[in-house]
C-alpha positions in Angstrom: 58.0 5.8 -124.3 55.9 4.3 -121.6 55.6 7.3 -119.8 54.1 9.5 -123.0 51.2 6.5 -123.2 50.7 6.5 -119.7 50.4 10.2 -119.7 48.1 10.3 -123.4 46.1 7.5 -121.3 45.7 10.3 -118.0 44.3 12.7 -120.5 42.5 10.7 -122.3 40.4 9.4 -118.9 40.3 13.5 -118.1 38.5 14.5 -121.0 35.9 11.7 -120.8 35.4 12.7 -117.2 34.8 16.5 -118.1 32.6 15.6 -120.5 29.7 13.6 -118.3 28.8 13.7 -114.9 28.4 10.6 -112.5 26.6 10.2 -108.7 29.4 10.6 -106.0 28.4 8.0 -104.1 26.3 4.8 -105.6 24.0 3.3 -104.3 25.3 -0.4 -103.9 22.2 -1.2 -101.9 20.1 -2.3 -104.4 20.4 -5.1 -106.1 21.7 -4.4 -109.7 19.4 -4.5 -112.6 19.9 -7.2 -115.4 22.3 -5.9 -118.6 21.1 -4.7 -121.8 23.4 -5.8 -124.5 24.1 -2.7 -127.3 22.6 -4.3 -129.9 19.4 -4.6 -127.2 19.4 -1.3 -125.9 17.8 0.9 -128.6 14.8 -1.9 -128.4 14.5 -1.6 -124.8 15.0 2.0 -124.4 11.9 2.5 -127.1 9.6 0.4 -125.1 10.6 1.7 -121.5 11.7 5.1 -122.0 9.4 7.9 -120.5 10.6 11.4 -122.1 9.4 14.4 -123.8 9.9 14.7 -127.8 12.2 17.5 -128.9 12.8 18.2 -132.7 11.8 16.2 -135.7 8.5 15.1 -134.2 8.0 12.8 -137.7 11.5 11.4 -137.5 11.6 7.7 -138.7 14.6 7.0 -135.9 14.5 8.7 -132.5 17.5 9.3 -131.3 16.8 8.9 -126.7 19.2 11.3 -124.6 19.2 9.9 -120.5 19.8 13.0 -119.0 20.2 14.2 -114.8 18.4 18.0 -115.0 21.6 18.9 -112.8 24.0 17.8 -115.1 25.7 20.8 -117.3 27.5 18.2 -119.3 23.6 17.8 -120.4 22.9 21.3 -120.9 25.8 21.2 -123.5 24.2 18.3 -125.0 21.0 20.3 -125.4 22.4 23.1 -126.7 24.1 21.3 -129.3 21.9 19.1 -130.2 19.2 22.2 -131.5 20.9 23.1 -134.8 19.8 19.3 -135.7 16.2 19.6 -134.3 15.0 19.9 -138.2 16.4 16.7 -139.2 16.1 14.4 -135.8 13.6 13.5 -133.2 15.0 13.8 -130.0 13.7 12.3 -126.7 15.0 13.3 -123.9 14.4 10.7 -121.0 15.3 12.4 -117.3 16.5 10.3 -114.6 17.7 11.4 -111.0 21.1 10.6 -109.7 22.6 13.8 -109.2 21.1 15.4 -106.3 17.6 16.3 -104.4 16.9 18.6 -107.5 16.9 16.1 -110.1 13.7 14.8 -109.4 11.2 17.7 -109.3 12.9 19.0 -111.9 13.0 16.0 -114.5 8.8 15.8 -113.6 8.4 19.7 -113.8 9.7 19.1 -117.7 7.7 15.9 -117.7 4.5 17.8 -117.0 6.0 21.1 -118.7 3.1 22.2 -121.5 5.9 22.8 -123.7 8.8 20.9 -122.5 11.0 22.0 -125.1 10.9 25.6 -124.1 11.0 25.0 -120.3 14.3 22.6 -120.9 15.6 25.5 -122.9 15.0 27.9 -120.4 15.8 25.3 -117.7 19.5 24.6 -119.3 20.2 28.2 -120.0 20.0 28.9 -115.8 21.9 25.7 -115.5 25.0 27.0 -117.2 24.7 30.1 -115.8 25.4 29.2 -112.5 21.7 29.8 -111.5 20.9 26.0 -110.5 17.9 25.7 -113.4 14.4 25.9 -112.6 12.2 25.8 -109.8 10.4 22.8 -109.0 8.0 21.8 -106.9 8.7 18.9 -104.3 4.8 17.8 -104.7 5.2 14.9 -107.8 2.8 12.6 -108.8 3.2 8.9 -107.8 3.0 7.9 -112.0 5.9 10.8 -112.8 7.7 10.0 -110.0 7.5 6.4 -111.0 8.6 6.8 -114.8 12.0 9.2 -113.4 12.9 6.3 -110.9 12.2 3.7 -113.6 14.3 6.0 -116.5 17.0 5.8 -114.3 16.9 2.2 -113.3 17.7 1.5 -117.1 20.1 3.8 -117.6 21.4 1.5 -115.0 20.5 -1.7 -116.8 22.3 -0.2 -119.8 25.6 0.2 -118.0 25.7 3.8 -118.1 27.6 5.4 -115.1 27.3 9.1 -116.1 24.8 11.5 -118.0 24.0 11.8 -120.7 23.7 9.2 -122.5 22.9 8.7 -126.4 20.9 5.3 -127.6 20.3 5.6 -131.3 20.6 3.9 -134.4 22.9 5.6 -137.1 20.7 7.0 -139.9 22.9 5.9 -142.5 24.4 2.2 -141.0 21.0 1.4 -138.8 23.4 0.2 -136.2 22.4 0.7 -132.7 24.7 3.2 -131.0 25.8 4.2 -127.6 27.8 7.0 -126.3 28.1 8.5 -122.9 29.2 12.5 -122.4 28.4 15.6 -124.2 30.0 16.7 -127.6 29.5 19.3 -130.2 27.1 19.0 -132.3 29.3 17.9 -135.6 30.6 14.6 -133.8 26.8 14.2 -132.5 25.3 14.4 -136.0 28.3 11.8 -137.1 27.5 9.8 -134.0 23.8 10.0 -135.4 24.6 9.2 -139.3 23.2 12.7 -140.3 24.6 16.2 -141.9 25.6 18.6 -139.6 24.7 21.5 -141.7 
């Protein structure tokens, strides 16, 4: 018996892991920001968040996404998070922990005039193989700022991997957090809203 839980546990840690992606390497240099509690993190991700709005743009609740622009566990986020788009504002916060690409990128959809259509054009190269968009390597100091910030409280939150969800549910108004992609039924349970 022990070895069936020990095995249902392996797979169990594999399918989390396929489902977000993490740095390599941390960075254990710098000192390690203070941690948001759950019930705190909506709160604080609201007031320190720096994203671009994707969806319901009157949405009463918006539901942030901390995503890496490398990530393709994100892309599958993206993709099924559009079917809900009518019913729930999206924010999508970038950070940068996945390579020398994340940055320019996560500004280039910052400063994007319509950031909605360069993500989806951006995540369609992504999982294609084709590395996403181009970016410049010129960013300015304020967007530069906001990524490096974004990503300092994904820290704070305890988040290892992208992306992550902060939301409330829609139908319990409890704050909720959830790390890794999924399809978009489990994310409109996730968010306390019909799938259809």
């Amino acid at each position: 018996m022990k070895p069936r839980i020990l095995a249902l546990s392996l797979s169990a840690l594999l399918a989390l892991s396929l489902g977000a992606c993490s740095p390599e390497s941390a960075d254990t240099s710098a000192a390690a920001p203070a941690p948001i509690a759950v019930a705190q993190a909506y709160e604080a991700v609201a007031k320190d968040a720096k994203g671009f709005t994707a969806g319901a743009l009157m949405g009463a609740n918006a539901v942030y996404v901390l995503f890496d622009p490398q990530c393709p566990h994100c892309s599958h986020l993206w993709e099924s998070s559009l079917p809900l788009h009518s019913k729930v504002k999206f924010i999508w916060v970038p950070v940068a922990m996945l390579g020398a690409k994340s940055l320019p990128q996560g500004a280039a959809l910052l400063q994007a005039p319509d950031p909605v259509e360069a993500m989806t054009t951006h995540e369609k190269s992504l999982l294609a193989g084709q590395g996403g968009m181009a970016a410049s390597a010129s960013i300015p100091e304020d967007v530069e700022a906001s990524i490096k910030a974004n990503t300092r409280l994904l820290d704070s939150l305890g988040a290892d991997s992208v992306p992550f969800i902060v939301a409330k549910n829609a139908r319990t108004g409890q704050v909720v957090t959830q790390a890794g992609a999924m399809g978009t039924a489990a994310l409109a349970e996730l968010l306390g809203v019909s799938s259809n």
